[in-house]
Each structure stands twice: as structure tokens, then as C-alpha cells.
C-alpha positions in Angstrom: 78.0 64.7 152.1 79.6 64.9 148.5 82.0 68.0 148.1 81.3 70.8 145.8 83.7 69.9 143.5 82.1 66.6 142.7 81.3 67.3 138.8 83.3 65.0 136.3 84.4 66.5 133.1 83.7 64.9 129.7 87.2 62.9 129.8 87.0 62.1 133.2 83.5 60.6 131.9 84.7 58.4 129.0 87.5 57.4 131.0 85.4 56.3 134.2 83.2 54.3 131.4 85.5 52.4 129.8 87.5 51.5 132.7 84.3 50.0 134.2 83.4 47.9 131.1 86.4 46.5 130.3 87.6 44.3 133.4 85.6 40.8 132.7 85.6 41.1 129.2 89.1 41.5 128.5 89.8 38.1 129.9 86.8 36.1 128.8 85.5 37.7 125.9 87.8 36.1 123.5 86.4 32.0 124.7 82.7 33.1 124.4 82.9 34.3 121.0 84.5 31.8 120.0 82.7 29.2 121.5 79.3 30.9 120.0 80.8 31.7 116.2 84.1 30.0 115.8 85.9 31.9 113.2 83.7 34.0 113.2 83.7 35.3 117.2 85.1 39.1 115.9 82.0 40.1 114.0 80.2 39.0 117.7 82.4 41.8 119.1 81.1 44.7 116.4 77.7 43.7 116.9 77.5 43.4 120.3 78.8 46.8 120.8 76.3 48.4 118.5 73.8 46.1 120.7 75.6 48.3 123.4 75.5 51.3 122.0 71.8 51.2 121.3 71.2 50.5 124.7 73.1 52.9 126.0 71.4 55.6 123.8 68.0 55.0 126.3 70.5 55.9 129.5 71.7 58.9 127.4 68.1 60.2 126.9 66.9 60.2 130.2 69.7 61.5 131.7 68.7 64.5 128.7 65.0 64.5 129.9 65.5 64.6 133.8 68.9 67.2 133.9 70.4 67.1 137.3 68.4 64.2 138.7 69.5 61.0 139.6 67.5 57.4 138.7 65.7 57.6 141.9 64.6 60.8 141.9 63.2 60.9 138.2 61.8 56.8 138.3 59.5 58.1 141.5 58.1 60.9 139.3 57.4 58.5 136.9 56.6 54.9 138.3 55.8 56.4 142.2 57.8 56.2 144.8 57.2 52.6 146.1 58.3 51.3 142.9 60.9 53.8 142.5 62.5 52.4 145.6 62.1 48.7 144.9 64.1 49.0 142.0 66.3 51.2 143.6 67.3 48.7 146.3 67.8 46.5 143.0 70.9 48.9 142.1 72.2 48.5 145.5 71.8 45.1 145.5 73.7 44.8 141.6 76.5 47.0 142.6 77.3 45.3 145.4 77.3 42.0 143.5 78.9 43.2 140.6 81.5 45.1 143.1 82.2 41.9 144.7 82.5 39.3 141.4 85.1 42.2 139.8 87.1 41.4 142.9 86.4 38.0 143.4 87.9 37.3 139.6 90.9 39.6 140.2 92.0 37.1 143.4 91.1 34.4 141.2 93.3 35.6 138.3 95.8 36.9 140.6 96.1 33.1 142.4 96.4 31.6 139.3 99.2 33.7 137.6 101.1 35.2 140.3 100.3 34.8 144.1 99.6 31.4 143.8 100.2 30.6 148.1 98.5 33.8 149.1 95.1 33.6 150.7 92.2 35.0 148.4 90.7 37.0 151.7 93.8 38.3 151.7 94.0 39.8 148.4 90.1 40.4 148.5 90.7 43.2 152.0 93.8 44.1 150.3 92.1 45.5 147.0 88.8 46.0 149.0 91.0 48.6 151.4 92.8 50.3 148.5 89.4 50.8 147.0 87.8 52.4 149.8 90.4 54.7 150.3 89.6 56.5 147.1 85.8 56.5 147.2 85.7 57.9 149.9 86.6 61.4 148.5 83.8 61.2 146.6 83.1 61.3 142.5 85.6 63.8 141.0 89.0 62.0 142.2 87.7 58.3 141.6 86.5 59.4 137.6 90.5 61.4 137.9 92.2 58.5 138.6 90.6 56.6 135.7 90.9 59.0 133.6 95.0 59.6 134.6 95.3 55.2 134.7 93.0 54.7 131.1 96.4 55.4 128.9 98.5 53.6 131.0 96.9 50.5 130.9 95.7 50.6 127.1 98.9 51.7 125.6 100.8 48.6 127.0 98.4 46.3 126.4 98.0 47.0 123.0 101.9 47.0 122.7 102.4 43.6 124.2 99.9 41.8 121.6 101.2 43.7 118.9 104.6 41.7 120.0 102.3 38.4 118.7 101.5 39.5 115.5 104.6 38.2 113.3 103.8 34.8 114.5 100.1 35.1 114.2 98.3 32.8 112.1 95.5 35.3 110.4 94.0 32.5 108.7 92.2 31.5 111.9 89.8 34.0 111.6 88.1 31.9 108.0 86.4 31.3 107.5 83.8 34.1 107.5 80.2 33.9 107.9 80.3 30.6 108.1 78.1 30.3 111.8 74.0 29.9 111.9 72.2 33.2 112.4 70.7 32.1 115.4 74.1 30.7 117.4 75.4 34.8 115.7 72.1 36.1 117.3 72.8 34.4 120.3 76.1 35.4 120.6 75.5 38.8 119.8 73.5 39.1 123.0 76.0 38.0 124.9 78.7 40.0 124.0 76.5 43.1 124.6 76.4 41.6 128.2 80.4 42.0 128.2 79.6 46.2 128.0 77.9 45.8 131.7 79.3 48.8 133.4 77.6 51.9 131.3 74.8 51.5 133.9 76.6 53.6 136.1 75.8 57.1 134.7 72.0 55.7 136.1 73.4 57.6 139.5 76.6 59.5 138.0 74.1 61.2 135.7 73.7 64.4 137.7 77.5 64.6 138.4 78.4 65.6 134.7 79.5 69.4 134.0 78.2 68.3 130.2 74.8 66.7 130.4 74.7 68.2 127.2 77.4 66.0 126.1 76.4 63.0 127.3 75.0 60.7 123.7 78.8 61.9 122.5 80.3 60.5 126.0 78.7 57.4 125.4 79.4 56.8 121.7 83.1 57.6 122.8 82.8 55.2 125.8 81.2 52.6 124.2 82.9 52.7 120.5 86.6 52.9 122.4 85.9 49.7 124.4 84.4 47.6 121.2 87.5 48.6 119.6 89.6 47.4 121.8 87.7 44.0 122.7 87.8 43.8 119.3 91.7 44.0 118.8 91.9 41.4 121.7 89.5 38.9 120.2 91.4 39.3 117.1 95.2 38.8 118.2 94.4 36.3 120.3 92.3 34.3 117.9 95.2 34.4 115.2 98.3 34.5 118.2 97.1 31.0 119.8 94.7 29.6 117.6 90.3 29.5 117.8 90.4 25.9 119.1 92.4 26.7 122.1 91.3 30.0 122.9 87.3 27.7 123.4 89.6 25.8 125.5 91.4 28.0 127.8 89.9 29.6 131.3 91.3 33.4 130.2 92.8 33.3 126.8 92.9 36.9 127.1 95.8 36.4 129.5 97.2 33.1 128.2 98.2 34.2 125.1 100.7 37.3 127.3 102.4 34.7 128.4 103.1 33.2 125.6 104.8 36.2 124.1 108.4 37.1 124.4 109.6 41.0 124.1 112.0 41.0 120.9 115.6 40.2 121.7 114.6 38.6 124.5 114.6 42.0 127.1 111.9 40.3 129.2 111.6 36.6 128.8 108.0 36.7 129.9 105.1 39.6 130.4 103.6 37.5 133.4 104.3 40.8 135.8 103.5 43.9 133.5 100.1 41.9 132.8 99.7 41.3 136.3 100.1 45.2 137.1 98.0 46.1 134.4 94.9 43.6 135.4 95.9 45.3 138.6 94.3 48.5 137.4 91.8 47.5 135.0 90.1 46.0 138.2 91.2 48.4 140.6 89.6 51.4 138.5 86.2 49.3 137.8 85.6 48.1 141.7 85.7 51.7 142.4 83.3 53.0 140.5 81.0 50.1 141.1 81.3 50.2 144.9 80.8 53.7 144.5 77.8 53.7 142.9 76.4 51.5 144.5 76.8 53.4 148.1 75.2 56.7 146.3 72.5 55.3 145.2 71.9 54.1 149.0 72.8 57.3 149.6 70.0 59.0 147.1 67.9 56.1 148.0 67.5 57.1 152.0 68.1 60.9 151.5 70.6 60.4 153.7 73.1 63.4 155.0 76.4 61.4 154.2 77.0 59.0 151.4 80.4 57.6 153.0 78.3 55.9 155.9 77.2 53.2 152.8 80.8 52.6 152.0 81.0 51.0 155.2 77.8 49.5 155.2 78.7 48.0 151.9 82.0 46.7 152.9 81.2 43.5 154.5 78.2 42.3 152.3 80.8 42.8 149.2 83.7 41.1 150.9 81.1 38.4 152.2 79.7 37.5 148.6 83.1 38.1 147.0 84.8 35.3 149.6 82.1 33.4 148.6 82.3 31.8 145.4 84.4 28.1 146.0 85.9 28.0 142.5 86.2 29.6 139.5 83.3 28.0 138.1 81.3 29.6 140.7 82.4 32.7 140.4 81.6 32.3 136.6 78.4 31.7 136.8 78.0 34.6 139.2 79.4 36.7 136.1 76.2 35.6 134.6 74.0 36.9 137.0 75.7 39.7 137.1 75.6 40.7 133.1 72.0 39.8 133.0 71.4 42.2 136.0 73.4 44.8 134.2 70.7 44.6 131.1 67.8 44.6 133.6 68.6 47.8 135.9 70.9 49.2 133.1 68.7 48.9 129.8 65.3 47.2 130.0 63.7 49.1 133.1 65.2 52.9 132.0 63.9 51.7 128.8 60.4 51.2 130.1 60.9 54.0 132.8 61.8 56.3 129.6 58.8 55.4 127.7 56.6 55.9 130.4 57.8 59.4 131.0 57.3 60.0 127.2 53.4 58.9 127.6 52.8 60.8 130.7 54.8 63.3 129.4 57.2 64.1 132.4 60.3 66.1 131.9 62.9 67.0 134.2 61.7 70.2 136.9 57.6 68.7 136.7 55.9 67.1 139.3 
């Protein structure tokens, strides 16, 4: 059973958010807007998160309208119960996915840049263990830690591309509005898909002390993380060009290696990127995996949510093992983002507007 003391503040909100969007995006974002808009990939970025924002602004309103209630309990008020428990095995079966692609791409990323000998399974049970260990004591400590581990991994990263700047080539990013409106549109949509992730207040709703806070938590959430794909997109374009960053697997990390500390302290940032992908991943496979086992846990009214962390376990370390190359795991990305908008925009969306019609509020039958 969850502890009393299960209630996330407002900072311990935002930083739970944007630790869970950023992972994927930080490495891949950068090649996908740049292979939908050239020059042009940045204003991708801004759009995309007002895309994100809008969308998150539905999430925001019906955790307003139902106060205290989680998805399940407020979708069966307005949908029914069968459907409200279709769609709630459809959370538990995204989180789990989405649990197990976040750490199938860290063992990728980790075998390409560091471990390169070590057995993925072996890195998979290693995170998967570490992860576990924290969830199980419940909500409060795993929205703590990211909100303790959000500085420490943005204020470095932002300080090792900064390093690339006098050698960056700002004329890369023209020239501007130069791409078709439909490849932008396209692109757009896509880069909202790089915000999956804010579907996790869906279950964490009821967990805020601030529900009264909670459009401001996600402007905050959603606003911080375009800014910073943003400065990414941005430095790398001009630090290693737009033709090779299309080219490149993870730009986002390609370009820290490329970058030497002035007077030559650290010849190469290989290991401090390594830590820091560390916890960018580490941070959004636990609230993820966590989610996913409450809402199992709201799903079956069970007495104990920690029973579905182990239930969980092997389906994500199956599906996470599973994946033969990157390009699989890739395309499982895919899957993933577009089951992000489907349980995290479109069905609250039409779950909100039914509740508007029939007009069902939060303490009504």
C-alpha cells in the first residue's frame, strides 16, 4: 500500500516531468528535425512544444475536474467501467513498453560509447535492479530524487556545449523558412511526439499537494524541456554541421565527443556524458515503471502496488532484451511516441469532452 507521505510538491512535479521527457529526445531529436526541415529543424523544436503544451493543457483539466482521482477512476464515471478498464490495461501495457525501450536505448547507447564488450542483459538487470530499488518506496522519493538529480544533469550539459560554441558555424541554421509547410507540419508532429512522458500525471494526478497548481506545473514542465531541446538542436546544428547531424545515429552525443574542455583539462567528455545519460535514463525508467505498476495497482483495487513491480519486471526486461539492433529498437521508439499521444492526449481529450457533455465533475456519480 502507498505510504502517507506519498504527495509530490510542485518542484518535485516539474522535476519528475522533465526528467521523463527528456531521455529519447536529447539524443535523437536533433537528426529528425533536421531530416524533416534542414535549416530549419529549431523552429520544429518551438512548435512542437507549443503542440505539447496544448496537449498537455487537456491532462491539466481533467486532473482540475476529477480532484483526487486517478484516470481509472474518473474514465469509469465517464465511459463505464468496461471501457474504463480496456484502456486502462492500454497504460499498463505503454508503460511497460515505454519502460523497457528507455532501457533498451540506454544499453544501446551505453555499448556503443563506453561498455562496448559488456553484455546488454547485463546492463538491462543492472539499471532494471537499481530502478526497482527506488520505486519501491513509492511516489514521494522517486519525484525527490528527480527533483535532487534535474540540476545536476542540466547544468553540465549545458556547460559542455557551450564549450562548442567558439567553433560553431551559426550560419548552418540559413537559411530560414526555407522548408514546405507540409514537410514543417509534418515535422511539427513529430517533435511533439519527442514530449512523450507528460502522460504520467494520467495516474500521478491525485498524488499532487497542488492540484490547484497543476496548468502552471505543466507550462513549467513543458516550456523548460522545449528550451532545452531547443539549445541542443541548436549547438549541435551549428557545432557539427545539419548534413551530418541527418547522418549520425545520436548527434546529440556525437557532437560531446567532439568537444575538448579548454586547455585541454579533459581531452574528451566521453565519461561525464556517459554519467549524465546515466541519470537522464535512470530518473525517466523510474517513473515510467512506476506508473505503470499503479495504474495496475488502481486498475485491480489491489491492497499493494509493489506486488506489480514485480509482476512488471520480467515483461519489461523481456521486451527490452528484445529488440536485435538499434534499428529495432528505433522503430519501437515509434510505437512508443504514438502510444504516448493516444493514452496521453487523444483519449483524455475525448474522455474530457465527454465528461463536459454529460456534465460529470469530480465527487458525482
Amino acid at each position: 500500500m502507498l505510504t502517507n507521505n506519498d504527495m509530490i510538491t510542485v518542484p518535485q512535479a516539474v522535476g519528475l516531468m522533465i526528467m521523463t521527457i527528456l531521455e529519447i529526445g536529447l539524443l535523437i531529436l536533433p537528426r529528425e528535425v533536421a531530416i524533416y526541415a534542414g535549416s530549419d529543424g529549431w523552429i520544429l523544436v518551438i512548435v512542437g512544444g507549443l503542440l505539447a503544451l496544448a496537449g498537455s493543457l487537456v491532462l491539466s483539466t481533467l486532473i482540475r475536474r476529477f480532484p483526487g482521482e486517478t484516470f481509472i477512476e474518473y474514465s469509469g464515471k465517464v465511459i463505464g467501467k468496461f471501457l474504463s478498464f480496456v484502456v486502462g490495461v492500454g497504460l499498463v501495457i505503454h508503460f511497460t513498453l515505454a519502460t523497457s525501450i528507455v532501457i533498451r536505448t540506454f544499453t544501446d547507447v551505453t555499448n556503443a560509447f563506453m561498455l562496448e564488450n559488456t553484455p546488454r542483459e547485463f546492463i538491462i538487470i543492472t539499471q532494471m535492479l537499481l530502478t526497482v530499488y527506488l520505486i519501491r518506496h513509492g511516489i514521494e522519493p522517486t519525484a525527490r530524487i528527480a527533483e535532487i538529480l534535474f540540476p545536476i544533469l542540466i547544468v553540465p550539459i549545458f556547460a559542455m556545449y557551450l564549450i562548442a560554441i567558439p567553433k560553431a558555424d551559426f550560419t548552418e541554421l540559413l537559411p530560414v523558412f526555407n522548408t514546405p509547410i507540409k514537410s514543417m507540419a509534418m515535422g511539427s508532429l513529430n517533435t511533439m511526439f519527442s514530449f512523450f512522458g507528460v502522460e504520467i500525471l494520467l495516474m500521478l494526478g491525485p498524488y499532487l499537494k497542488r492540484p490547484d497548481k497543476i496548468y502552471w506545473t505543466m507550462f513549467v514542465s513543458v516550456g523548460v524541456a522545449t528550451l532545452i531541446y531547443l539549445f541542443v538542436v541548436v549547438i549541435t546544428f551549428v557545432g557539427i554541421g545539419v548534413q551530418n547531424t541527418k547522418m549520425l545515429i545520436w548527434p546529440g552525443m556525437t557532437i560531446i565527443r567532439m568537444i575538448t574542455a579548454p586547455g585541454r583539462v579533459f581531452e574528451r567528455l566521453d565519461a561525464l556524458a556517459m554519467a549524465l545519460w546515466t541519470i537522464a535514463s535512470f530518473t525517466t525508467a523510474n517513473s515510467l515503471y512506476l506508473t505503470g505498476a499503479l495504474t495496475a495497482f488502481h486498475l485491480t483495487k489491489a491492497r499493494e502496488f509493489k506486488f506489480f513491480i514485480s509482476i512488471l519486471f520480467p515483461w519489461i526486461y523481456f521486451i527490452a532484451s528484445l529488440p536485435p539492433n538499434i534499428i529495432a529498437t528505433e522503430k519501437l521508439v515509434y510505437v512508443v511516441k504514438w502510444g504516448s499521444i493516444s493514452v496521453g492526449i487523444i483519449i483524455p481529450f475525448f474522455i474530457l469532452l465527454l465528461a463536459v457533455i454529460l456534465k460529470k465533475k469530480g465527487g458525482t456519480a
